[in-house]
N, C-alpha and C positions, 0 to 999 in steps of 0.2 A: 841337213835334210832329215826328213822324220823317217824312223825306221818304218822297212814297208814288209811283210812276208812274200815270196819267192811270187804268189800268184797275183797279188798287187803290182808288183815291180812289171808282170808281163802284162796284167791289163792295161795299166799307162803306158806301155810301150806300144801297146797295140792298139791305144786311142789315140796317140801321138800318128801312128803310122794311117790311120785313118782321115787325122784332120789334114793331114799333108797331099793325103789323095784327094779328097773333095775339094781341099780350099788352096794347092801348090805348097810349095816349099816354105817352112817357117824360117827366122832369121837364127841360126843356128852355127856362127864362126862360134863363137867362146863354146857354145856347148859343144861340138867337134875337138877342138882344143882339149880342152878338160878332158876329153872322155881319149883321145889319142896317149896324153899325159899319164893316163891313168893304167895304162898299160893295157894287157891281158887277150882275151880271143877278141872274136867277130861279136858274136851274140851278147861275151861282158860289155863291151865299148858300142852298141848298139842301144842296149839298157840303159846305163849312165848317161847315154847322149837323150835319150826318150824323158829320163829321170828329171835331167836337169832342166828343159822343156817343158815340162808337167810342172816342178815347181815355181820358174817363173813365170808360167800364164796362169796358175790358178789352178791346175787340175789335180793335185795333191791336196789341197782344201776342199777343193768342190770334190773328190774321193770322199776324205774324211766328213765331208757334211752327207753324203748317199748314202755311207754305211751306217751311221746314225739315221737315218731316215729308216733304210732297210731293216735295222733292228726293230723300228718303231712297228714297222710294218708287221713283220713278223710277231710281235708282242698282242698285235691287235687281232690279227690271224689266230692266233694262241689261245685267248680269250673268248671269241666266237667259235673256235672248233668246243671249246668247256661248255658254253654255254649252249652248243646246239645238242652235246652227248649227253650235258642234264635234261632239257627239254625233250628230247626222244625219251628217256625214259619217266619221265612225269608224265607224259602225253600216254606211255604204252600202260601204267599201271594205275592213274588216277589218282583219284582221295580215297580209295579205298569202302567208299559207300557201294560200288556195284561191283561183282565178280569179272574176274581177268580171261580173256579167251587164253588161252597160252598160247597156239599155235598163231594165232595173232597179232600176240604179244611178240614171238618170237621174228615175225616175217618182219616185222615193223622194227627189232633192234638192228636185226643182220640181213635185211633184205637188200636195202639201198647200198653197205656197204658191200657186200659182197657181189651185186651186180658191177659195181662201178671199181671194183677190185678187179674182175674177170675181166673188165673192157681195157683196164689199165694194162694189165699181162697181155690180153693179144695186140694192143696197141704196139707194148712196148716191143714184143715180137716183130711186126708184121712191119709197121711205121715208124716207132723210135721216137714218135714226138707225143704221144697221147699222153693229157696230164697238163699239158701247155698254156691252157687256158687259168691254168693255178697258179702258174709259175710268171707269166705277164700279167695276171692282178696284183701279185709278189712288186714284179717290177714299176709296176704303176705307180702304188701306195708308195715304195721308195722314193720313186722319184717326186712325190709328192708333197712329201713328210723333209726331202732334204730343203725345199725352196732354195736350190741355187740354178741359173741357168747354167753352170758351164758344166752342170752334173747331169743335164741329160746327154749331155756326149757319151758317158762311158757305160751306159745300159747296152747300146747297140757292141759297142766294143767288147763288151762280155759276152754278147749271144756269139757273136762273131769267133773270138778266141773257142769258146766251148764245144761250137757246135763244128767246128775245125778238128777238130780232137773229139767227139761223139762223148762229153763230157757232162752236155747239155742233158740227156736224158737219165743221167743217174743222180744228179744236181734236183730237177724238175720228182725225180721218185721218190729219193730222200724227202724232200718238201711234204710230197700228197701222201705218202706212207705215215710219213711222222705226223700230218695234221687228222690223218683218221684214227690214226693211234691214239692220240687225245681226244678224241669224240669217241671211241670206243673204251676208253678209260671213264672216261668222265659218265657214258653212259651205265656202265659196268658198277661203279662208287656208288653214283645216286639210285642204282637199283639195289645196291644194300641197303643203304642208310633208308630208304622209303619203308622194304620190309622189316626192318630191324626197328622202326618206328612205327607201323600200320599194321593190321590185319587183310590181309588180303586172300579172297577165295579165287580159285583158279577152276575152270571148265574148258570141253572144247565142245564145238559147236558147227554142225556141217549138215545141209541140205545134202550133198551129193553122197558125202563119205559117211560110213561106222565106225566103231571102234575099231576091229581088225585094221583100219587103214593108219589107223592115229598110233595103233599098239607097235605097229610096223615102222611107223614113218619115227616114233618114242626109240624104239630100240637103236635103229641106223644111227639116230646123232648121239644113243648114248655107249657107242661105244668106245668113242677115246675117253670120254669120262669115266667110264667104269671101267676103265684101263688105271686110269690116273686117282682110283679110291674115291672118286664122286659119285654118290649113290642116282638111279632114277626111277620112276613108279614104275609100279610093276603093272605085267597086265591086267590084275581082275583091279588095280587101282584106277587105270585110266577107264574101264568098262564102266565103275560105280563114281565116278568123279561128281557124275549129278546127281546121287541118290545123297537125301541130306541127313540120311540114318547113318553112314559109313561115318568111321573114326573122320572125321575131317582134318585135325590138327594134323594127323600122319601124312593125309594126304598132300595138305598145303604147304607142309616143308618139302617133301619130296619134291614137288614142280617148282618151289622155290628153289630149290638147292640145283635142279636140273635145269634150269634157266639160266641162272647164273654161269652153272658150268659148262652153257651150250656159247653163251655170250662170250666167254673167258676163251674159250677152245677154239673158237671159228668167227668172233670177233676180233679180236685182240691180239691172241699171238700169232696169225697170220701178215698181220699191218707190221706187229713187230719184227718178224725174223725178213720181212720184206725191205723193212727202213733202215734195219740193222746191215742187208747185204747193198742196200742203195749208196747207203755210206760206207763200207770197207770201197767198193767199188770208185766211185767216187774220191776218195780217201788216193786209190792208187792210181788213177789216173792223174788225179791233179799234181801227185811227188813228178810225174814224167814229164808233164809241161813243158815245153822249148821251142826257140824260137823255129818259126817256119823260116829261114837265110833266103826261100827262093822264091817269097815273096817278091813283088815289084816294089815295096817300098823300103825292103830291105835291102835287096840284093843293089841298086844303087848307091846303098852307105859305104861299100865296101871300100871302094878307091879315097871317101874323103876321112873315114876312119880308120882305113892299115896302107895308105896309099903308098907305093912304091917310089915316088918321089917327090915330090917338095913340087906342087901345081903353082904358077905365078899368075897374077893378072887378072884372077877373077872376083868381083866385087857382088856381094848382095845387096840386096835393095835394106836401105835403112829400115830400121821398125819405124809403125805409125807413130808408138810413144815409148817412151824411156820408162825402165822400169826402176822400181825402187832398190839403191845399192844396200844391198845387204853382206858385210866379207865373210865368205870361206874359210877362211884361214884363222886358228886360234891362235893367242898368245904362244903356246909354247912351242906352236911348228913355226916360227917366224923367229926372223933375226938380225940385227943389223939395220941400218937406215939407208933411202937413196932417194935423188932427186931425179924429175927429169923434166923437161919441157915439149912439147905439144908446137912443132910447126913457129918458129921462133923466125923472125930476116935476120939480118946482117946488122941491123939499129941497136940490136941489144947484145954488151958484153956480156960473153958466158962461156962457158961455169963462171958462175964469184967462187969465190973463194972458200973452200969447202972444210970442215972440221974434220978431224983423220980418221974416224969410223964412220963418216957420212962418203957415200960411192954418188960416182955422179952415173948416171944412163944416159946421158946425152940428149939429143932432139929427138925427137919422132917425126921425121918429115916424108917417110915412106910405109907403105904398105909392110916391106919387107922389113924397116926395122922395127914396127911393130908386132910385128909377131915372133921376131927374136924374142924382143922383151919379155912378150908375153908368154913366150914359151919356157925362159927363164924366168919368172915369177912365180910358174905353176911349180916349180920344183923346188926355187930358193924364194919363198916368199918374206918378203921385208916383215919387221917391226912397225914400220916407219915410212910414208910415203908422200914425199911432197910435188906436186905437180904444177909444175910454172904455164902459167897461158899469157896472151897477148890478148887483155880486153879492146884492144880496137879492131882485132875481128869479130865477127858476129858468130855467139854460140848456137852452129850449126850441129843438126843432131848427130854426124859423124861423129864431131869433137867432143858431145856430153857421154853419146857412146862409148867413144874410147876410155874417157876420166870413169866413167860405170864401171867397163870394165877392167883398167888397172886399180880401181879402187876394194873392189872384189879380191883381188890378189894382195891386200896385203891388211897385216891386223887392224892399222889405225892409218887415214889417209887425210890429209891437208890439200888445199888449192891454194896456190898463191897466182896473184891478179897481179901481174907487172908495173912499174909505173911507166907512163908516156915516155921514150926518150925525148932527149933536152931538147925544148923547144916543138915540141908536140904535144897537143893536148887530148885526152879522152873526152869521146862523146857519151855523155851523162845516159841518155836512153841506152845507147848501145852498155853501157858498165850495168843501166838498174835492169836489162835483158839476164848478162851473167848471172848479178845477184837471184834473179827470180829463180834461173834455170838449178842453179846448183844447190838451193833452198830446196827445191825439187826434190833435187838427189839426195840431199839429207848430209852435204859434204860439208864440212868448214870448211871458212875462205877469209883471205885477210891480203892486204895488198905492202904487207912486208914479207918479207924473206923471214920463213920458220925456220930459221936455222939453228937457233938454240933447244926448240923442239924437236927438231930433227936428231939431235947429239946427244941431247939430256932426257928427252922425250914427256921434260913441262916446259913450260914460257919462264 
């Protein structure tokens, strides 16, 4: 199973616990099994049972195709937040043929940002979700960019988990912080490189207001800059800003330099110390992640994952289809060889005759000694596992089930196909049914006795 980090492991559990709610109970014996096997609390054996669900239906891939989508999303996000902080400032300072209002100049770099900055803080105050509409364009594009159907299951399953834990809104900050951080960067570069490239003249310009107001409103923003050793004009500089006799060059670096340093000061490192505490936040919320146990879709796990005693008699509905055997089990945790047969009558001698490190497991003609087995194979899984059937029954999906899942339990697994006892013959449709089914599975199948494979483990 592919490594997952701590908050992978709980979204699929908590997409799992979702599809079970809308759509009933999945077929879930071997994954109960395994995850019982496996030891440990309520919430580890809850995970592992989630885990191992997730990867036989597809939701482990269909994850790994989202978050690839997701990244895409974000990449694309990334790019247009660059290209909308160049374009604000190409649009605020032009080609440089006609002179720059400043104050104009200035409302148009940090207006929008800092209105939709103050709505974001009282949002986040007041409501907890403002920002949202950033964060489902987020999810959109993901889900877009992954094209798998079974990956729009776990968008919902994440808002769900997050917003259970009030995780959602420092997740959604991070996001809008960090993407205006990049349009205030981007717009902040391109207003260098423009003046460091152009000549550009700077004025202001107001029917209502004078200078006294501009000198006033010059001073208020510069003074965390001329805290921070950034110079700004002085007042008889903004009074003569239109006279075209005054030093100009003095003038037009000053409201360069002071632009730049209003942009940097009240652009920029506000988004940043903002996106920088969305994610420490965020960052520590997510290490405390755990399962909710009293959930409804949990808190029913409890008895068939720690149960108190051994429940008999109860049968799940078979899956629609068989899934593809793939074993658990590596070479080197396996050992030893064993047979076993599958619902065998009285027509056939058995055991034959067995080689001395081959173990026989006898019939499986019960519930209960099925899950012996299987609960000894979780522990001591074979090297080596041959499986005897009786092709004049018909391979019912109980039967291909059960061969799935002992085959699962052990490194390398054989079928063996019985012959007719004497004087019975096999019916040709019913044997090319087997062949199809276990081609299916992906099992060898041979209708002698592998018993030299069994002991030697080649032909």
């Amino acid at each position: 199973m592919t490594e997952l980090t701590p908050l992978q492991n709980l979204w699929l559990t908590e997409t799992v616990r979702l599809r079970e709610e809308h759509a009933g109970p999945l077929d879930d014996l071997e994954a109960n099994r395994l995850a019982r096997a496996a030891g440990g609390d309520l919430p580890g054996r809850i995970q592992r049972r989630a885990l191992w669900l997730a990867e036989r239906d597809g939701l482990t891939s269909a994850l790994k195709h989202w978050l690839q989508g997701a990244r895409l999303a974000l990449l694309l996000m990334v790019l247009l937040a660059c290209v909308t902080g160049a374009g604000m400032a190409f649009s605020t300072l032009g080609d440089g043929t006609r002179a720059v209002n400043i104050f104009w100049a200035l409302g148009t770099l940090l207006g929008v940002n800092l209105i939709l900055l103050l709505s974001w803080l009282f949002g986040l105050l007041f409501a907890g979700e403002h920002g949202a509409a950033l964060g489902r364009l987020w999810l959109w594009l993901s889900e877009k960019f992954a094209r798998d159907a079974k990956a729009a299951q776990l968008p919902p399953a994440l808002l769900v988990l997050l917003q259970r834990h009030k995780l959602n809104r420092w997740a959604i900050g991070t996001l809008v912080n960090g993407l205006w951080l990049l349009i205030m960067l981007s717009a902040l570069s391109m207003l260098v490189l423009m003046m460091a490239a152009r000549r550009y003249d700077f004025i202001w310009e107001s029917t209502l207001f004078g200078a006294d107001f501009f000198s006033a409103l010059t001073d208020a923003l510069a003074v965390i800059p001329n805290a921070l050793g950034l110079s700004a004009p002085r007042v008889d500089m903004i009074r003569v800003t239109l006279d075209t006799d005054y030093n100009r060059e003095l003038v037009r670096q000053s409201w360069a330099i002071w632009l730049v340093g209003a942009v940097l000061i009240y652009g920029v490192l506000p988004r940043l110390a903002l996106m920088l505490f969305c994610r420490w936040r965020w960052k520590r919320g997510r290490d405390r992640l755990r399962l909710d146990l009293n959930l409804p879709g949990y808190a029913q796990l409890r008895e068939r994952l720690m149960p108190t005693s051994e429940r008999l008699g109860i049968t799940d509905p078979e899956p629609a289809q068989l899934h593809r055997v793939e074993s658990t089990v590596g070479e080197h945790a396996s050992d030893g060889a064993l047979l076993v047969a599958i619902e065998l009558d009285d027509q056939h001698l058995w055991p034959p005759t067995l080689p001395k490190n081959v173990s026989n497991a006898g019939i499986l003609d019960s519930r209960e000694s099925r899950n012996k087995l299987l609960e000894q194979l979780s522990r001591f899984p074979p090297a080596r596992l041959a499986i005897a059937c009786d092709p004049r029954r018909s391979p019912d999906r109980g039967s291909l089930a059960l061969i799935a899942e002992l085959a699962r339990n052990a490194a390398a697994t054989r079928v063996w196909l019985l012959q007719a006892p004497p004087g019975q013959g096999l019916d040709a449709e019913r044997l090319g049914d087997w062949h199809i089914a276990l081609q299916q599975l992906e099992l060898p199948f041979a209708d002698c006795a592998p018993l030299n494979w069994l002991e030697h483990g080649h032909d």
